[in-house]
C-alpha positions as CSV (number, residue, x, y, z in Angstrom):
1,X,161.7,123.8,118.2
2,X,161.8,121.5,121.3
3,X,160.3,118.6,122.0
4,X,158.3,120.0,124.6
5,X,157.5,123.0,123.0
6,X,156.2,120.7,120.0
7,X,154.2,119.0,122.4
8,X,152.8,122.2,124.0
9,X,151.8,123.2,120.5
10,X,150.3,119.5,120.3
11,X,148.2,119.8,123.3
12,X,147.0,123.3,122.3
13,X,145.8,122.3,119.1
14,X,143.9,119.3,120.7
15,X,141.7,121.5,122.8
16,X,141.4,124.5,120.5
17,X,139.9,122.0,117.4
18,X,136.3,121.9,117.1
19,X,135.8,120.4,114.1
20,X,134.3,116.7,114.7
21,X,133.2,115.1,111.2
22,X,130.5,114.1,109.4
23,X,127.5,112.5,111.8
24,X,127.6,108.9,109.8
25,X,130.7,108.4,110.5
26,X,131.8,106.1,113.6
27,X,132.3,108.3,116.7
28,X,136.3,106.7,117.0
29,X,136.6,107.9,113.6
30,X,134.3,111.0,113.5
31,X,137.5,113.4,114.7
32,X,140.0,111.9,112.3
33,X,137.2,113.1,109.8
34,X,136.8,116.5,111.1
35,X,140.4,117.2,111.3
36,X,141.5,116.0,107.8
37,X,138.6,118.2,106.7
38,X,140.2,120.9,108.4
39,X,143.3,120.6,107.0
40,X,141.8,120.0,103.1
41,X,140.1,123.5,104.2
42,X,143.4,124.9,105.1
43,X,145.2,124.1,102.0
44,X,142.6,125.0,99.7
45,X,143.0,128.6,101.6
46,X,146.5,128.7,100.8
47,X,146.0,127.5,96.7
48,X,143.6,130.3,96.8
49,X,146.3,132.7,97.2
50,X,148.4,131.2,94.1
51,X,145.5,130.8,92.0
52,X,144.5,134.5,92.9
53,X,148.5,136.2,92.4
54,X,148.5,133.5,89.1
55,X,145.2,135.1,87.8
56,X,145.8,138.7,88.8
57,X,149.6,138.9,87.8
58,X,150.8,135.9,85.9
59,X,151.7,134.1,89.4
60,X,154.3,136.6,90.6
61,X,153.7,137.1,95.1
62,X,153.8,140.6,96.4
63,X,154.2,141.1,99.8
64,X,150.4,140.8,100.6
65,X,150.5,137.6,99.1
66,X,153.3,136.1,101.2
67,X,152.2,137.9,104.1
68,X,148.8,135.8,103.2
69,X,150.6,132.8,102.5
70,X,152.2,132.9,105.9
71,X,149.3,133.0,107.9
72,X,147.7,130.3,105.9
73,X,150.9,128.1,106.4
74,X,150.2,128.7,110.1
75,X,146.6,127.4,109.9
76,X,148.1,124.1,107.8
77,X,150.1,123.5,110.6
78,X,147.4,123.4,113.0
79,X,145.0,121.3,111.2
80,X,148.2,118.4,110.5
81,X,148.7,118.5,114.2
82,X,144.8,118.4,114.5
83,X,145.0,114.9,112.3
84,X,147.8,114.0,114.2
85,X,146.3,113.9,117.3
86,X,143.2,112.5,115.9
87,X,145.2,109.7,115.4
88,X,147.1,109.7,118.3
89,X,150.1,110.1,116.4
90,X,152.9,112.1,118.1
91,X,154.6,114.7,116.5
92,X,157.9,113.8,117.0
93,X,156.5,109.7,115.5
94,X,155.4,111.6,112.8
95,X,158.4,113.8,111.9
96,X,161.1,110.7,112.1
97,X,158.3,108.4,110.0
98,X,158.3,111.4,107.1
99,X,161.9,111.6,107.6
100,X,162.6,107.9,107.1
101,X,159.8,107.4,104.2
102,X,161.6,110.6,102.2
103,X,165.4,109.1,102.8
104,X,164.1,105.6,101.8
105,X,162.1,107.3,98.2
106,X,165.3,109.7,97.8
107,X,167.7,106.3,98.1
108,X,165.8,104.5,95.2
109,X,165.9,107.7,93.1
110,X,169.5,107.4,93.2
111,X,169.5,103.7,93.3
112,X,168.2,103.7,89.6
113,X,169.5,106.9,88.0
């Protein structure tokens, strides 16, 4: 994906989230709130559809499942970028940060193996 189009998708997700938080929380803060409530939403949505195929038949997907699972992913992704934005935190910033933090962990794991 581009840059741009990554910041298209940024932009869209800025002015498509409504959720704001809960009221006792400081206004700066009350959409950081709101969108990492968002996103625990999200996620919950997508173990729902593990917990449902591991209940139903002893975890294996079907293709509802992963057809479910993809458009849950989808809603994930828009409720990061909500947070993101929330905290003013380009994509792009937080892509190469997550890259750097995961090199840096995978180094020690090889560091003391």
């Amino acid at each position: 994906m581009e840059s741009s189009d990554l910041h298209d998708y940024q932009k869209f997700v800025a002015k498509s989230c409504r959720q704001r938080g809960p009221r006792l929380a400081k206004h700066a803060d009350m959409a950081v709130y709101g969108a990492v409530l968002e996103l625990v939403a999200e996620t919950g949505e997508v173990t729902e559809v593990l917990q449902k195929a591991s209940r139903k038949r002893e975890g294996w997907l079907n293709s509802f499942d992963t057809a479910a699972l993809k458009d849950e992913i989808g809603d994930v992704l828009w409720a990061a970028v909500a947070v993101c934005n929330a905290l003013s935190y380009p994509l792009e910033q937080a892509m190469a940060d997550n890259v750097t933090k995961l090199e840096a962990r995978r180094q020690e794991a090889l560091d003391h193996s």
